[in-house]
N, CA, C and O of each residue as an XYZ file, in Angstrom:
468
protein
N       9.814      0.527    -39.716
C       9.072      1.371    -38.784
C       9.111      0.731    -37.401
O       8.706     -0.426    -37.285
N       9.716      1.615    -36.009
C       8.980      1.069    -35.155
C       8.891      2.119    -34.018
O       9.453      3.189    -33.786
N       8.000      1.405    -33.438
C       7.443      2.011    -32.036
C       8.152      1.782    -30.878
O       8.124      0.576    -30.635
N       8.891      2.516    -29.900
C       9.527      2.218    -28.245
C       8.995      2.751    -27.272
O       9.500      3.837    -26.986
N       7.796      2.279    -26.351
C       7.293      2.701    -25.206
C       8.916      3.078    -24.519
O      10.052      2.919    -24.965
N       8.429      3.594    -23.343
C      10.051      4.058    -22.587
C       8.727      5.105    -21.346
O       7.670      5.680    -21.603
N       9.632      4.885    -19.836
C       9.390      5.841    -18.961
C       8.339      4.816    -17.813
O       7.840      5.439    -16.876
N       8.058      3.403    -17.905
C       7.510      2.616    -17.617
C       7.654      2.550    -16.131
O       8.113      3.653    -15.834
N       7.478      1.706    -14.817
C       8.592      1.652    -13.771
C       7.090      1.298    -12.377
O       5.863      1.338    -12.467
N       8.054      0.977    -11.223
C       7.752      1.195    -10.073
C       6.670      2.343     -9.044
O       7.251      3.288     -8.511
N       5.606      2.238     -8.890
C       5.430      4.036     -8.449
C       4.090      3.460     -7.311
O       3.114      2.766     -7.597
N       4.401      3.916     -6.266
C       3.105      4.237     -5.608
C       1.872      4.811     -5.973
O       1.566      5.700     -6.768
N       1.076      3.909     -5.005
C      -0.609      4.706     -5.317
C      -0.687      6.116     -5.118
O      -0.211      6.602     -4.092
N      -1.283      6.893     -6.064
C      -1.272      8.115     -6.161
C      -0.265      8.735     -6.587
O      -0.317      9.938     -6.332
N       0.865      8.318     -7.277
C       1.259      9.162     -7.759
C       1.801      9.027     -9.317
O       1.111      8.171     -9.872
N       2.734      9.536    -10.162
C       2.467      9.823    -11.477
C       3.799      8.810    -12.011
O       4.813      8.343    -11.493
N       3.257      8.786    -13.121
C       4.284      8.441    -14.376
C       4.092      9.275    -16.131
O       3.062      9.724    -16.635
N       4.965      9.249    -16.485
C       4.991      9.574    -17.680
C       5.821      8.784    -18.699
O       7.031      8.575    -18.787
N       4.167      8.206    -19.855
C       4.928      7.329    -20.515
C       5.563      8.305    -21.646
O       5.316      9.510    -21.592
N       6.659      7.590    -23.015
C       6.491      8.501    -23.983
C       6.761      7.169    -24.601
O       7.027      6.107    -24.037
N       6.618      7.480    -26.084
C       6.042      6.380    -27.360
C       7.232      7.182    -28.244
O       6.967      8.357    -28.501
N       8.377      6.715    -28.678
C       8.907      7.338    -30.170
C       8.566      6.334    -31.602
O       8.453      5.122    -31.418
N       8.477      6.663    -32.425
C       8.550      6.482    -33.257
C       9.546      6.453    -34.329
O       9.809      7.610    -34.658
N      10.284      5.479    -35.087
C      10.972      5.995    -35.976
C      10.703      5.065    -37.085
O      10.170      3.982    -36.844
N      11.137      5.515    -38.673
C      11.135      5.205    -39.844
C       9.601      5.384    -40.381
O       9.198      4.668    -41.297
N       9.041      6.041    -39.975
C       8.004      6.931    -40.515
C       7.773      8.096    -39.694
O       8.195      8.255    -38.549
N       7.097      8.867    -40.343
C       6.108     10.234    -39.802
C       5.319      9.963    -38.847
O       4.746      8.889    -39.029
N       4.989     10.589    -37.710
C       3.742      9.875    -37.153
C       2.588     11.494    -37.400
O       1.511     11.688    -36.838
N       3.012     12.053    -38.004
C       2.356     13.766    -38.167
C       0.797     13.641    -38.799
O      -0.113     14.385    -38.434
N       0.631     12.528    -39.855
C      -0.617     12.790    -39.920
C      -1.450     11.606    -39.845
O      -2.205     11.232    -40.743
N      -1.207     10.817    -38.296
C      -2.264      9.770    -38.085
C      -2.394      9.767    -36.670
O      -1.551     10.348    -35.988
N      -3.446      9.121    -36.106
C      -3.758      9.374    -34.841
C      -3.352      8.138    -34.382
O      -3.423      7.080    -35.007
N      -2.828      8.350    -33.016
C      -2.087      7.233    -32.191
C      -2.726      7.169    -31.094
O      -3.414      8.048    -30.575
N      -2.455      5.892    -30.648
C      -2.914      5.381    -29.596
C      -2.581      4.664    -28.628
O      -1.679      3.909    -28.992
N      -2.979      4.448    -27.081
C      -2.199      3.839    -26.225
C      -3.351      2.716    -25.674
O      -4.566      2.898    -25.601
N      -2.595      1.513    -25.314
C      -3.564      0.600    -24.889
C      -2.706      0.028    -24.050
O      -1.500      0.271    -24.019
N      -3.650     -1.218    -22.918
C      -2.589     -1.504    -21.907
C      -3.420     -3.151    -21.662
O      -4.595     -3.434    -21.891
N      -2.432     -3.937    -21.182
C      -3.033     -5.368    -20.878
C      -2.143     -5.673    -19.580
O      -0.958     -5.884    -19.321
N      -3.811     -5.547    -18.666
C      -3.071     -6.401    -17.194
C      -2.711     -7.877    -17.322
O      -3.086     -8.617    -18.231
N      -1.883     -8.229    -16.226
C      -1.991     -9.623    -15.920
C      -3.278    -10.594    -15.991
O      -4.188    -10.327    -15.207
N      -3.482    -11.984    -17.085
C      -4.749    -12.399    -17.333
C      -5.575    -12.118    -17.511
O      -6.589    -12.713    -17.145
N      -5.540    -10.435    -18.554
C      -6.752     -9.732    -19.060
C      -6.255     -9.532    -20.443
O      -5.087     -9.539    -20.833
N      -7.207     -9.375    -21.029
C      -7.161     -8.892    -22.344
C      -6.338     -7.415    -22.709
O      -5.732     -6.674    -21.936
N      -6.495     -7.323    -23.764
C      -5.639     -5.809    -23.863
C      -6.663     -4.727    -23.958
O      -7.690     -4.967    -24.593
N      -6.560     -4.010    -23.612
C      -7.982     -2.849    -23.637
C      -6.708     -1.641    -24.275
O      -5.483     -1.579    -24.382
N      -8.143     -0.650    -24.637
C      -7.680      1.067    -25.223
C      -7.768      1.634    -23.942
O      -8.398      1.307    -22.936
N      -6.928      2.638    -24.221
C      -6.659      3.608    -22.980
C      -6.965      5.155    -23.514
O      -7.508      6.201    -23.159
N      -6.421      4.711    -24.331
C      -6.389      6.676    -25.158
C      -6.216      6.967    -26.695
O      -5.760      6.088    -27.426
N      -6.430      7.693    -26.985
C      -6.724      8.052    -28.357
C      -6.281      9.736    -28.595
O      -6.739     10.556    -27.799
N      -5.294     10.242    -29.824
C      -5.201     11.459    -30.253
C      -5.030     11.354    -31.744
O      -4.279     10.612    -32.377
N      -6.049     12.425    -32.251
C      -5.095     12.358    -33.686
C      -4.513     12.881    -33.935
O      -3.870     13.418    -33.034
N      -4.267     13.133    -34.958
C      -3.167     13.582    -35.864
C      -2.561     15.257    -35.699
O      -1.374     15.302    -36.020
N      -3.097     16.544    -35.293
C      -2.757     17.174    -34.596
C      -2.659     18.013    -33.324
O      -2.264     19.141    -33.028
N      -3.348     16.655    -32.524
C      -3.409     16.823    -31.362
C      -4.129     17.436    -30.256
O      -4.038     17.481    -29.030
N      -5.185     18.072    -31.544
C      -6.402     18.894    -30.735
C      -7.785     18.178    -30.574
O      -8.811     18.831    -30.384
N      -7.774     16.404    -30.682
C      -8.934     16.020    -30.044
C      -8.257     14.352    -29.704
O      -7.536     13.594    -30.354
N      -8.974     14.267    -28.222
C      -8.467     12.809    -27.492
C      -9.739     12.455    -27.083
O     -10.864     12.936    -27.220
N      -9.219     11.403    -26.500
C     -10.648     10.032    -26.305
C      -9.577      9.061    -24.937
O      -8.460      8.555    -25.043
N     -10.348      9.117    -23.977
C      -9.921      8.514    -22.580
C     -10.817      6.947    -22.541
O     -11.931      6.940    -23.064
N     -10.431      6.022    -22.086
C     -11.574      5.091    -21.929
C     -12.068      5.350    -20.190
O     -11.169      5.678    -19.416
N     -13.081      5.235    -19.802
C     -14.070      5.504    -18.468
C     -13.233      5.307    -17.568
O     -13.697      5.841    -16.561
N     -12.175      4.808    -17.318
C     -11.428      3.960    -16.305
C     -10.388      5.109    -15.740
O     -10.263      5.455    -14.565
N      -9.654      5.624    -16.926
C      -8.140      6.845    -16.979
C      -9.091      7.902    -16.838
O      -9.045      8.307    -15.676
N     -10.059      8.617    -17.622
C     -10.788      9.773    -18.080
C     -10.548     10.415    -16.521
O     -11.038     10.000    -15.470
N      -9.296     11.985    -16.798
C      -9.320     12.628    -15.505
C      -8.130     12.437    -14.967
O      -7.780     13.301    -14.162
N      -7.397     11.555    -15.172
C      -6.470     11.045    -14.437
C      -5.282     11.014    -15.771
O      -4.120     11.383    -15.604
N      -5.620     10.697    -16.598
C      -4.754     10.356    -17.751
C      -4.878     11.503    -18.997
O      -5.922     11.724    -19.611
N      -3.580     12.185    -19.233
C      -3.252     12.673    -20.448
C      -2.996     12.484    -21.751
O      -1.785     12.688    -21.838
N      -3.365     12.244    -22.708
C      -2.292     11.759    -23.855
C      -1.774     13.161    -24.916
O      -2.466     14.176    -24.991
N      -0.879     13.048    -25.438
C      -0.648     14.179    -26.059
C       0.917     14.091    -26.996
O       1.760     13.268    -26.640
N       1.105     14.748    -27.850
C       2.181     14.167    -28.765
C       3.166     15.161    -28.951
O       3.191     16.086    -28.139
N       4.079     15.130    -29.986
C       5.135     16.311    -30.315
C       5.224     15.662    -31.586
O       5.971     14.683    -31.596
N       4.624     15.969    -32.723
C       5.160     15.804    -33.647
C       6.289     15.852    -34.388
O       6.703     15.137    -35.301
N       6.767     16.915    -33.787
C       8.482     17.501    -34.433
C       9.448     16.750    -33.678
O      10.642     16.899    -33.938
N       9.025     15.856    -32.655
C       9.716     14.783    -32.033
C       9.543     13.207    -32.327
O      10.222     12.222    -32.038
N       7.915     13.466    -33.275
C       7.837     12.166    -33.786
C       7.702     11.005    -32.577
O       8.052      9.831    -32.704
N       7.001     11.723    -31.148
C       6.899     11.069    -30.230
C       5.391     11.325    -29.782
O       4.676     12.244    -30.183
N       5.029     10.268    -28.817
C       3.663     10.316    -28.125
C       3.811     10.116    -26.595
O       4.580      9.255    -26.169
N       3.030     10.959    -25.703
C       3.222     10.885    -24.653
C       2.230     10.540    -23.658
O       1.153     11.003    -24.033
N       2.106      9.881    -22.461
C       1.052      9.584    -21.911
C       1.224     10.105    -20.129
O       1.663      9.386    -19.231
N       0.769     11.452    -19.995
C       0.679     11.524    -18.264
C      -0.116     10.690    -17.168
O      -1.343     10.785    -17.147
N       0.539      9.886    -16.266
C      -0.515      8.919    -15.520
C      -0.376      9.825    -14.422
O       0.736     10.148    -14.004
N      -1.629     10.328    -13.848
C      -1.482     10.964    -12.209
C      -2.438      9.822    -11.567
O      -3.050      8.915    -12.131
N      -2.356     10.198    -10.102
C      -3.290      9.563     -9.365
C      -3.393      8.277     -9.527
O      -4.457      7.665     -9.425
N      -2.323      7.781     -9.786
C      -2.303      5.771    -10.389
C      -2.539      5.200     -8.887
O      -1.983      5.393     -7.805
N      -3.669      4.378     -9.350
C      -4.030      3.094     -8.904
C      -3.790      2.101     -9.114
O      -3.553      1.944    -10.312
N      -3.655      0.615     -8.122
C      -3.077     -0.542     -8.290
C      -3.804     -1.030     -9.407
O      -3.199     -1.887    -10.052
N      -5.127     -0.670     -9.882
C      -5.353     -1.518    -11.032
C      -5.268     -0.948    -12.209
O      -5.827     -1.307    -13.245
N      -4.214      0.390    -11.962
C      -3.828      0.231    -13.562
C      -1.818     -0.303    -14.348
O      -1.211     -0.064    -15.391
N      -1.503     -1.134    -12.964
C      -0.888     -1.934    -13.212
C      -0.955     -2.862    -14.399
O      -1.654     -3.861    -14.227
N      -0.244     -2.701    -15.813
C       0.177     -3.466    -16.784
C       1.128     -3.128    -17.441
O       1.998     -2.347    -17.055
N       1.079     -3.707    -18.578
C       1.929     -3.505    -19.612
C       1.685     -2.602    -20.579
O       0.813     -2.973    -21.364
N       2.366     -1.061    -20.895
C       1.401     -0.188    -21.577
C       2.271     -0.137    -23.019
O       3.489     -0.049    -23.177
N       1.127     -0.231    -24.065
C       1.425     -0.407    -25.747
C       1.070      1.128    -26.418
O       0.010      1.740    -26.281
N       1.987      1.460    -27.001
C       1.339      2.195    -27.928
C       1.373      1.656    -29.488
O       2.195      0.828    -29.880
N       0.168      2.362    -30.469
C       0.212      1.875    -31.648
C      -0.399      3.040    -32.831
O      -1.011      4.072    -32.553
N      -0.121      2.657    -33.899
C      -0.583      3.616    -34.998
C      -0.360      2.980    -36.121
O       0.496      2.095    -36.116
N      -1.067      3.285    -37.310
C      -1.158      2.938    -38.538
C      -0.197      3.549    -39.401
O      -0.701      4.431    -40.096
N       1.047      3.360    -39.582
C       2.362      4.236    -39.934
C       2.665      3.287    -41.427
O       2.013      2.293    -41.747
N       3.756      3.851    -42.173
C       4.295      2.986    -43.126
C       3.854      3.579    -44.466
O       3.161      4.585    -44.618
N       4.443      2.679    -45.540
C       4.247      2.628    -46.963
C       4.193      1.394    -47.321
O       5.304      1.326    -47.846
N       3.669      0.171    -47.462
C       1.811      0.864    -46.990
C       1.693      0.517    -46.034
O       2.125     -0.512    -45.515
N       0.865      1.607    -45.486
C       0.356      1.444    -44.269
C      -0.250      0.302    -43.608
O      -1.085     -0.399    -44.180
N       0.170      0.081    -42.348
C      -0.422     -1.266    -41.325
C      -0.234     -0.562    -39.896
O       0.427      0.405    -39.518
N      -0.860     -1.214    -39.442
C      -1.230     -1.519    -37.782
C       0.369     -1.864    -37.441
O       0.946     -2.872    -37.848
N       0.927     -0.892    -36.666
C       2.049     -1.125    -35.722
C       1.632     -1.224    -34.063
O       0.724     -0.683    -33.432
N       2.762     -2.206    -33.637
C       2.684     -1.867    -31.852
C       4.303     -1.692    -31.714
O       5.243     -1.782    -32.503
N       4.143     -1.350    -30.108
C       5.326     -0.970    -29.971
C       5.494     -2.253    -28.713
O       4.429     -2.730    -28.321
N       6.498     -2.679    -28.233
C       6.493     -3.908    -27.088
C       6.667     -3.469    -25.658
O       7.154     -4.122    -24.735
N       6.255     -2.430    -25.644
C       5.426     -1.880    -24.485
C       6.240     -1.688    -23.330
O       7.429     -2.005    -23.296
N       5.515     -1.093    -22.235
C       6.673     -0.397    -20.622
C       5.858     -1.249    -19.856
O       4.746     -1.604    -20.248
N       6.351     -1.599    -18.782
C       5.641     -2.110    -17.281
C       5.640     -0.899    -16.727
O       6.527     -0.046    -16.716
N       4.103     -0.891    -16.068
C       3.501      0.003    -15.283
C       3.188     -0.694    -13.854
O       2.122     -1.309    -13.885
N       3.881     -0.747    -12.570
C       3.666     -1.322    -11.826
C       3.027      0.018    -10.499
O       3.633      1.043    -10.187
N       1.721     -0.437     -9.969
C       1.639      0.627     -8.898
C       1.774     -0.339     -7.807
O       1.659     -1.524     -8.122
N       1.974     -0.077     -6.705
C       1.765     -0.807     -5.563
C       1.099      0.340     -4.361
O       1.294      1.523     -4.082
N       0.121     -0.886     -3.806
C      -0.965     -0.211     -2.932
C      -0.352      0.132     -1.667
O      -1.015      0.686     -0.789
């Protein structure tokens, strides 16, 4: 099983990125995934939350408004819209989910998200 952030990059304040998360060697259709991100000399924090078919998400206080998450199952991918990026949401962005036989905690090794002010 694994996870490939992809769509990561360079971008001025205020304006957008779009991450996407694939998945392969499992389903990701009936578990809820998630995106988390760790700045420089911070811990890793949650960013977002969807489950399994895509009709309920969870923002942490920081993105809420600014940030999308949302999936394609039949692509077996997860996607994350950043608008309105600010320099401090400059990191490294992870996605993860509980995938497999048997199931465990996957990450994926994540995109650089760089904004500059």
């Amino acid at each position: 099983v694994q996870l490939v952030e992809s769509g990561g990059g360079l971008v001025q304040a205020g304006g957008s990125l779009r991450l996407s998360c694939a998945a392969s060697g499992s389903s990701i259709s009936v578990n809820a995934m998630h995106w988390y991100r760790q700045a420089p000399g911070k811990q890793r924090e949650w960013v977002a939350t969807i489950n399994s078919g895509g009709s309920s998400t969870n923002y942490a206080d920081s993105v809420k408004g600014r940030f999308t998450i949302s999936r394609d199952n039949a692509k077996n991918t997860m996607y994350l819209q950043m608008n309105s990026l600010k320099p401090e949401d400059t990191a490294v962005y992870y996605c993860s989910a509980w995938l497999g036989s048997p199931v465990r905690l996957y990450w994926g090794r994540g995109t650089q998200v760089t904004v500059s002010s």
